[in-house]
C-alpha positions as CSV (number, residue, x, y, z in Angstrom):
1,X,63.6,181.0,176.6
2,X,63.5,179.6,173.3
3,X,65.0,180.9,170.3
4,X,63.2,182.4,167.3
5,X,63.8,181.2,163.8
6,X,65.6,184.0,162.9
7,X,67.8,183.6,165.6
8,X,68.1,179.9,165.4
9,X,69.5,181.1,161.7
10,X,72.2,183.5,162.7
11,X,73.4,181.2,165.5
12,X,73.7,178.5,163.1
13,X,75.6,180.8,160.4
14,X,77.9,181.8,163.5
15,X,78.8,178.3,164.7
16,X,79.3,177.4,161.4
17,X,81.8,179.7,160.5
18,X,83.8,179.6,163.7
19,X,83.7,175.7,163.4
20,X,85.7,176.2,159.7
21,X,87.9,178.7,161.7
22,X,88.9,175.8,164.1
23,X,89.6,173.6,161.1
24,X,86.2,171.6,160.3
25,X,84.7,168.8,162.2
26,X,87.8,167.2,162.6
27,X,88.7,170.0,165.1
28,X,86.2,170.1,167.1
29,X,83.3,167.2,166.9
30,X,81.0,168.6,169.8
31,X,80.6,171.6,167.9
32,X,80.1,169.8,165.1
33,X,77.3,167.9,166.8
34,X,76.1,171.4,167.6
35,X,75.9,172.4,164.1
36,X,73.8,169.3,163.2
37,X,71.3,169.6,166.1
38,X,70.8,173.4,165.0
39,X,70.2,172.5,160.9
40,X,67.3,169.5,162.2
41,X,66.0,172.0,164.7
42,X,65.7,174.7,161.6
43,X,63.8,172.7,159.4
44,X,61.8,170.9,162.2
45,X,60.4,174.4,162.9
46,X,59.1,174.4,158.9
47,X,58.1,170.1,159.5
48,X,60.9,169.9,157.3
49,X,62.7,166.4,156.9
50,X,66.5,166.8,157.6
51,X,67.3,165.8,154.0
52,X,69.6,166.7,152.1
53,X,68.1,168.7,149.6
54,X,66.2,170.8,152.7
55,X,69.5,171.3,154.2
56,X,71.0,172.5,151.1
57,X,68.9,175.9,151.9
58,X,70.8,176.5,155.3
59,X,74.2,175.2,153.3
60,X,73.5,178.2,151.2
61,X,73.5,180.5,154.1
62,X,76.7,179.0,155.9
63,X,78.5,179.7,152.7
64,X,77.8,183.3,152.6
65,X,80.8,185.4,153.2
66,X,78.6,187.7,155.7
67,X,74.8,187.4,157.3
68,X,72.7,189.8,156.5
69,X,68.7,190.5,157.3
70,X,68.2,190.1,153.5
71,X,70.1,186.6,153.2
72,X,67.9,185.4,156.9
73,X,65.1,186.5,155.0
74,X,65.5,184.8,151.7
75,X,66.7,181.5,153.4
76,X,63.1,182.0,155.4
77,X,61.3,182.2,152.1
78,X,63.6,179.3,150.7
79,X,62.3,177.3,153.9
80,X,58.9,178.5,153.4
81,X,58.4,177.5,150.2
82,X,60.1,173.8,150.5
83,X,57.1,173.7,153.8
84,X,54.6,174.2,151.5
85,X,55.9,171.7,148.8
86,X,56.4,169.5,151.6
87,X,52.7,169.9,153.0
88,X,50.8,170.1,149.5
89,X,52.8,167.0,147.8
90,X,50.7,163.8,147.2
91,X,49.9,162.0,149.9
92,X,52.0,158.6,149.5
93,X,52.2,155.5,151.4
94,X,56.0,154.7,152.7
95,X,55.9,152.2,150.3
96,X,54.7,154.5,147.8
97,X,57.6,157.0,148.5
98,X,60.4,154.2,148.6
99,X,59.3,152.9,145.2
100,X,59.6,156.4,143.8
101,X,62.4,157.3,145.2
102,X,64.5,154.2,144.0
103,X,63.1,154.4,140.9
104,X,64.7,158.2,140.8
105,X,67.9,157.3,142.1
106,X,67.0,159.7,145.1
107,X,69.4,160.0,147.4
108,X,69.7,157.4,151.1
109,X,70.2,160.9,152.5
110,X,66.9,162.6,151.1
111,X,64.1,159.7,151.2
112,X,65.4,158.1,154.6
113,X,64.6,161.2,156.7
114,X,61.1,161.9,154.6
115,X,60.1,158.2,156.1
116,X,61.4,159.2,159.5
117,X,64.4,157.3,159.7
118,X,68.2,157.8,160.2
119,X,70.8,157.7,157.8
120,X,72.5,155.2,159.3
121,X,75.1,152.3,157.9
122,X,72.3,149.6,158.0
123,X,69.4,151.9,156.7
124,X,71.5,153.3,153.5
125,X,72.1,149.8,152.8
126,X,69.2,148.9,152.8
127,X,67.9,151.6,150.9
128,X,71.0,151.5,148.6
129,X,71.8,148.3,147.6
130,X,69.2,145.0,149.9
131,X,66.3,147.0,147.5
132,X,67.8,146.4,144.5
133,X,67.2,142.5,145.2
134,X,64.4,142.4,147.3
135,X,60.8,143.5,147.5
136,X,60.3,147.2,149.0
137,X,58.2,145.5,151.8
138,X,60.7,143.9,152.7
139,X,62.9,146.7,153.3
140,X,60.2,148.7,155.0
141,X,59.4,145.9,157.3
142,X,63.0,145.7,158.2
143,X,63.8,149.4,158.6
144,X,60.7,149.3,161.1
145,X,62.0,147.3,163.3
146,X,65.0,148.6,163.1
147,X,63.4,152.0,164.2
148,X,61.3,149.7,167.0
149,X,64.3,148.1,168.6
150,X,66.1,151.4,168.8
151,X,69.6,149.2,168.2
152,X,71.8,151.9,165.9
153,X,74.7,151.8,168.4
154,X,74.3,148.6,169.2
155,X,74.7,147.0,166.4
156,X,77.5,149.7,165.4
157,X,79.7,148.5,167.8
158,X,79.2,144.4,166.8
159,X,80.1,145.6,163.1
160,X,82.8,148.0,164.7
161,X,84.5,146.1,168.0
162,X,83.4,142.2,166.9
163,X,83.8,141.8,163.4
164,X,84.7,138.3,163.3
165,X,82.7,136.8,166.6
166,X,79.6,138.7,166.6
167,X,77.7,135.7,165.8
168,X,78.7,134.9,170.2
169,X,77.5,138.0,171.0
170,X,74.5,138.4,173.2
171,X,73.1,141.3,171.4
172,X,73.5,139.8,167.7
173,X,71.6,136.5,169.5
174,X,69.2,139.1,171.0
175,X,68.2,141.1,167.2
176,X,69.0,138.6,164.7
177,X,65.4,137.3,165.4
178,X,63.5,140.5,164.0
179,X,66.4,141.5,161.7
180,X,66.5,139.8,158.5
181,X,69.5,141.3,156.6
182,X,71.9,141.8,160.1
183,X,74.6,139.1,159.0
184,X,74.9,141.1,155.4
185,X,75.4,144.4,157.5
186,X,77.7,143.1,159.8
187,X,79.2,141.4,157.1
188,X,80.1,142.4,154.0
189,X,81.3,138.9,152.1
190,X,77.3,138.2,152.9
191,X,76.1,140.4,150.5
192,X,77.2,137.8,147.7
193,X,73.6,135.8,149.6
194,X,71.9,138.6,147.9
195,X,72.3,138.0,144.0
196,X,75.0,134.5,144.3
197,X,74.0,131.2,145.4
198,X,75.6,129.6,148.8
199,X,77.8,126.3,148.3
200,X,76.5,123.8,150.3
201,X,79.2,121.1,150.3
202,X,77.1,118.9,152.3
203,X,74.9,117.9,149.2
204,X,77.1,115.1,147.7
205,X,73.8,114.8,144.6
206,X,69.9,115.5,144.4
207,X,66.9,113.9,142.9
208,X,66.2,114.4,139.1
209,X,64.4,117.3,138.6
210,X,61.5,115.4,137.1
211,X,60.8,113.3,140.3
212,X,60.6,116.3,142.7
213,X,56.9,116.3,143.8
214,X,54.2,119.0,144.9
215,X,56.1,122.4,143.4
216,X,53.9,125.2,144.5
217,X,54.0,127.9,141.6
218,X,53.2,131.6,143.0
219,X,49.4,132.5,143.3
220,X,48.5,134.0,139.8
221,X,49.5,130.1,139.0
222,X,47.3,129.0,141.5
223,X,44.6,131.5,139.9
224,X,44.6,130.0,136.5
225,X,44.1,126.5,137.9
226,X,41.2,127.6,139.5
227,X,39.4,128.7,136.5
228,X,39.4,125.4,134.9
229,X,35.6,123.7,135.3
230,X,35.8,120.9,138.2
231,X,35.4,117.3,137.7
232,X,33.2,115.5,139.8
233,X,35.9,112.3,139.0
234,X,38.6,114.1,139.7
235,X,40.6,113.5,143.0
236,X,40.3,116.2,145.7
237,X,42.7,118.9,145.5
238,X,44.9,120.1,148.3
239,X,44.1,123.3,150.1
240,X,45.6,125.8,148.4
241,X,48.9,127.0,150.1
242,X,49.5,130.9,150.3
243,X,53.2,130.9,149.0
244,X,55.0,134.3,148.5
245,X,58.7,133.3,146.7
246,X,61.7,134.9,147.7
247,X,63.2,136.0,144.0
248,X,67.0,136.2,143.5
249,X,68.9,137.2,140.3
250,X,71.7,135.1,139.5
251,X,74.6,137.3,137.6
252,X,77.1,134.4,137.1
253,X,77.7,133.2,133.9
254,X,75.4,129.6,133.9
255,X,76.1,127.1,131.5
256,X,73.7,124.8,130.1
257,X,74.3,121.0,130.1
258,X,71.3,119.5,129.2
259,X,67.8,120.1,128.6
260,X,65.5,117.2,129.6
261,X,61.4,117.3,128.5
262,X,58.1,115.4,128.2
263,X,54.9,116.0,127.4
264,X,53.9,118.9,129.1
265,X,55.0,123.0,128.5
266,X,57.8,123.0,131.3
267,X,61.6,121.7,130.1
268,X,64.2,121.4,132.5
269,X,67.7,122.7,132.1
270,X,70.7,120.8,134.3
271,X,73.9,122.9,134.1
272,X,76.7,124.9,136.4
273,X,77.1,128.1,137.4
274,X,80.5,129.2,136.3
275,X,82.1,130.5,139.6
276,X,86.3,131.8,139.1
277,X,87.0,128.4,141.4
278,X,84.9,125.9,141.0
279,X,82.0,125.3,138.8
280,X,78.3,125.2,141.0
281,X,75.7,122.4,139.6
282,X,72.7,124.0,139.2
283,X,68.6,122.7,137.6
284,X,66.3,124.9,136.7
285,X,62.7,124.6,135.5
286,X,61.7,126.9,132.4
287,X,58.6,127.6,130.4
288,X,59.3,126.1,126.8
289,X,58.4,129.7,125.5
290,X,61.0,131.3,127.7
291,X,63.3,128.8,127.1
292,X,63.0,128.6,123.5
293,X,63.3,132.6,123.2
294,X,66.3,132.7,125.2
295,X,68.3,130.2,122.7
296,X,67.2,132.4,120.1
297,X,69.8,134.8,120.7
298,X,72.6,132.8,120.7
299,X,73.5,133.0,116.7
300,X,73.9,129.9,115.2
301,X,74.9,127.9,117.9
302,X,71.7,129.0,119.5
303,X,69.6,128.0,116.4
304,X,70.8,124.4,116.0
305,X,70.3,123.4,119.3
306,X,66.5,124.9,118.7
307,X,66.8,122.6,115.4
308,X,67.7,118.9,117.6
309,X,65.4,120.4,120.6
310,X,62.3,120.5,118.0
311,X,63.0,117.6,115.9
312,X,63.1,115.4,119.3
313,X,60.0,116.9,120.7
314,X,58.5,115.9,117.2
315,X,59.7,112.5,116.7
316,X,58.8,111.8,120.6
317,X,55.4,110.6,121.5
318,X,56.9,111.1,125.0
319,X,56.1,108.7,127.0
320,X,59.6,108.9,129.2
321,X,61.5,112.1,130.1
322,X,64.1,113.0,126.5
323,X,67.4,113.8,127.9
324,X,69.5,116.2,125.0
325,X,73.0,116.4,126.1
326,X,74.1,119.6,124.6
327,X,77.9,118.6,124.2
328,X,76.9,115.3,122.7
329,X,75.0,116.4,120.3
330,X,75.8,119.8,119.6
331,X,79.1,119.5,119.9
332,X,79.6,122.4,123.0
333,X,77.5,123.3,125.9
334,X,75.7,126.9,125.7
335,X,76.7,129.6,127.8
336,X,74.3,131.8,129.1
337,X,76.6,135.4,128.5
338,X,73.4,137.7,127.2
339,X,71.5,137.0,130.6
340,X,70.6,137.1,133.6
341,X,68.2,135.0,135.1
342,X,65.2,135.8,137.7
343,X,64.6,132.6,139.8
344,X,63.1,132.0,142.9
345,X,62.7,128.2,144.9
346,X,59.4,126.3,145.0
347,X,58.0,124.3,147.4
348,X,58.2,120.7,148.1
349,X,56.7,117.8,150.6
350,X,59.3,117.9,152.9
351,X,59.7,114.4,155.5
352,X,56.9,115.3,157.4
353,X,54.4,115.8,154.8
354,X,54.3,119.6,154.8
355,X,55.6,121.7,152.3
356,X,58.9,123.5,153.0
357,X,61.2,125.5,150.5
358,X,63.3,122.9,148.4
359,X,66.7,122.6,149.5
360,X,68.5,121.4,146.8
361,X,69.7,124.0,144.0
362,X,66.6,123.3,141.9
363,X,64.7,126.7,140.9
364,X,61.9,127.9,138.6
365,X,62.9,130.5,135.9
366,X,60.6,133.7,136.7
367,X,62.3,135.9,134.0
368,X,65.1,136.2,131.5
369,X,66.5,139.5,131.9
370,X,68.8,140.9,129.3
371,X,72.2,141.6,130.3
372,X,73.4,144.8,129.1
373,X,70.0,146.6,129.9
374,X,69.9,145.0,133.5
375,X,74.0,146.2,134.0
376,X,73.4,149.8,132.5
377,X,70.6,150.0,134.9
378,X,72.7,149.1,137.7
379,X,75.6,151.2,137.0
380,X,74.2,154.2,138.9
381,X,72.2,152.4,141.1
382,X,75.8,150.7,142.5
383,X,77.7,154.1,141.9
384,X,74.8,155.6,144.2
385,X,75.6,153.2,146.8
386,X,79.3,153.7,146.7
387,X,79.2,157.7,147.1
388,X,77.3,156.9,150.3
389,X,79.9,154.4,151.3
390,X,82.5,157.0,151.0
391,X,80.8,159.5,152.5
392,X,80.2,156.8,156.1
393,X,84.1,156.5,155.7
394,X,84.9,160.0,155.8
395,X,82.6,160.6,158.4
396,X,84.7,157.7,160.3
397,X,87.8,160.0,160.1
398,X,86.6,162.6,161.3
399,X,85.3,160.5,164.5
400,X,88.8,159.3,164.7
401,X,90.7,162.6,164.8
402,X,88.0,164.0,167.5
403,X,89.0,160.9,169.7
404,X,92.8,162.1,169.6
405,X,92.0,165.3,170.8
406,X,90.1,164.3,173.5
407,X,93.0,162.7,174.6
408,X,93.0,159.0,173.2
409,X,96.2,157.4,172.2
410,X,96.1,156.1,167.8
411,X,95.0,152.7,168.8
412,X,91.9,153.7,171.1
413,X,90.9,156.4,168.6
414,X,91.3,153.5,165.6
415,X,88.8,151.2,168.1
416,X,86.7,153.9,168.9
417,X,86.0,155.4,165.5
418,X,85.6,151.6,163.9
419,X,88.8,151.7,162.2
420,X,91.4,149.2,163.3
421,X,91.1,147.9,160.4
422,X,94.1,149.0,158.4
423,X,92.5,149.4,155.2
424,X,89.2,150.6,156.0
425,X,91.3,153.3,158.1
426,X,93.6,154.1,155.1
427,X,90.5,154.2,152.7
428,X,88.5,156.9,155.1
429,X,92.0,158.8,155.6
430,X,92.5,159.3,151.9
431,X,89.2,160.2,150.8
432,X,89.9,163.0,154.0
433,X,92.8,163.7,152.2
434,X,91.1,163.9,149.5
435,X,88.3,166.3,150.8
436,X,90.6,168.6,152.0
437,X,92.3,169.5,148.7
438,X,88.7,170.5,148.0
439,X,87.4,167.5,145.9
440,X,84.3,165.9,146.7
441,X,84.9,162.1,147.2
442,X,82.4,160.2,144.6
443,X,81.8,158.7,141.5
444,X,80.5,160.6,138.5
């Protein structure tokens, strides 16, 4: 016979108390299970997500000193009233509701339940930090098949029991298909392919920029050419190519060598990105507006390379690229320490005469993005991220010490629980330690 709300309520309010009498999860993880699968069954009665913020309400109750009818019935009405909220909000796409939420620094543990999906390692990074670099599609796209393949545990267990050979794995070769961001989950020196770019040793030097043929701009590019009148003399254009760029914002300090130009708007820039251990060659293609207005800032350095830039594109009825070495003739090369940069690669004939993604580290500027603005922005974004990788660790302890009791000797628990790593297990035992001297483990 099933229960009635009511007594779903004081069942939950009683497990919940004896399962602080035994000492907290730590004590007693089946009843903790219990507990959880009583607070989604709650607020599935109501269609509630189990969010956070709904499960504050029955949090409220469990901290009562003693259940009462009048504290059931104003958690009722507390549940009540977020049902109809819930029911008579705006109807939003999931891509709506992800936009919004990231853009109010919602919580992975409120919006990732409201789209139906778990608040699992791979979905709060996704949520928390992947969207911060990619488009939201993206992240929807992958969190569906995430939810399609059904693969929490398994891919759990490759991060947790194969850290460093999950690439041989039959289940990594099984997902990695239909999972685009699995190596940056599974591990964490990949998420530098998110906002840094790779070093590929392999490319001893690459074409001058001004030789690379066919670019592909994105398709409001490909809109504005289209609106110029046709020539009957002209020579046939190319099918247009539908060509979606994958943007990336580079955060390294780049330093500009030289600035070649001709005729036309565009102006190249050769130059290095300024890794710790060794500096990364690097071309990009600018607008001469964008580029122009990003020197500006620089103070006086900035304004007499502007001065030699002009007077060269004056004196030059350009008939051959103008190469301006910035250290020759300027005395220092300029780096870039106001901004970050938006980029994306463009497309090029590859050897078989259809376009493919350029390979070398060429790329088209998309926006100059002002650094202190973009970092303040990101402060709570990354702090957001962080409180929910604390809360995963701690949640690892507690997985740990319910493996000892049920009998499994330090080393099988440490496996078991994904901590044989001795730091990550220190980390998750301190912020334990931590939570048990009554402080919440987060950043402010």
């Amino acid at each position: 016979m099933s229960l009635t709300v009511e007594e779903m309520l004081r069942l939950y309010y009683n497990k919940y108390k004896e399962l602080e009498r035994k000492g907290g999860p730590e004590k007693d993880g089946d009843l903790f299970e219990e507990v959880i699968g009583l607070e989604e069954g709650i607020l599935e009665k109501f269609g509630l997500p189990a969010s956070n913020t709904n499960k504050e309400i029955l949090w409220k109750l469990s901290r009562k000193k003693k259940i009462s009818d009048k504290s059931i019935d104003l958690t009722l009405l507390q549940l009540k009233a977020a049902a109809e909220k819930h029911l008579y909000a705006p109807v939003l796409t999931d891509l709506e509701q992800l936009q919004k939420a990231k853009a109010q620094n919602r919580s992975a543990f409120d919006i990732l339940p409201e789209l139906g999906h778990p608040t699992h390692e791979y979905t709060i990074l996704l949520y928390d930090t992947i969207l911060d670099y990619v488009s939201p599609k993206l992240v929807l796209a992958e969190l569906s098949a995430l939810k399609r393949l059904d693969c929490y545990g398994e891919i759990a267990t490759l991060k947790n029991q194969y850290p460093r050979t999950f690439r041989k794995t039959k289940v990594y070769k099984q997902h990695k298909p239909y999972l685009k961001f699995l190596d940056i989950y599974l591990d964490p020196l990949n998420i530098d392919l998110l906002y840094n770019l790779g070093h590929d040793e392999t490319i001893v030097g690459y074409p001058h920029p001004l030789v690379y043929a066919a670019i592909a701009m994105p398709p409001e590019f490909e809109e504005r050419e289209d609106n110029r009148q046709a020539n009957l003399f002209d020579s046939v254009r190319p099918e247009a190519i539908e060509f979606n760029p994958e943007y990336i914002t580079l955060i390294d300090l780049i330093v500009i060598e030289e600035i070649i130009f001709s005729e036309d708007s565009a102006v190249t820039v050769v130059g290095h990105i300024a890794h710790a251990h060794y500096p990364q060659p690097i071309t990009l293609g600018f607008e001469f507006d964008a580029l122009t207005s990003l020197i500006q800032d620089y103070g006086s350095h900035g304004q007499y390379i502007l001065s030699y830039f002009n007077k060269q594109r004056q004196l030059n009825l350009i008939d051959s690229p103008t190469i301006i070495s910035l250290k020759d003739k300027t005395g220092s090369n300029l780096g870039l320490n106001k901004h970050y940069l938006k980029v994306y690669k463009p497309l090029t004939l590859g050897p078989s005469g259809k376009p493919e993604v350029m390979k070398e580290a060429f790329y088209i500027v998309d926006e100059v993005i002002d650094r202190a603005r973009y970092d303040q922005e990101q402060i709570p974004k990354l702090k957001c991220s962080l409180n929910g990788a604390f809360h995963h660790m701690l949640q690892h302890y507690y997985f740990y010490l319910n493996a000892l009791l049920k009998g499994m000797n330090d080393a099988e628990a440490r496996k078991k629980s994904g901590l044989e790593d001795n730091t990550r297990f220190e980390v998750s035992r301190l912020l334990y330690m931590l939570y048990k001297h009554g402080e919440t483990p987060e950043m402010r």
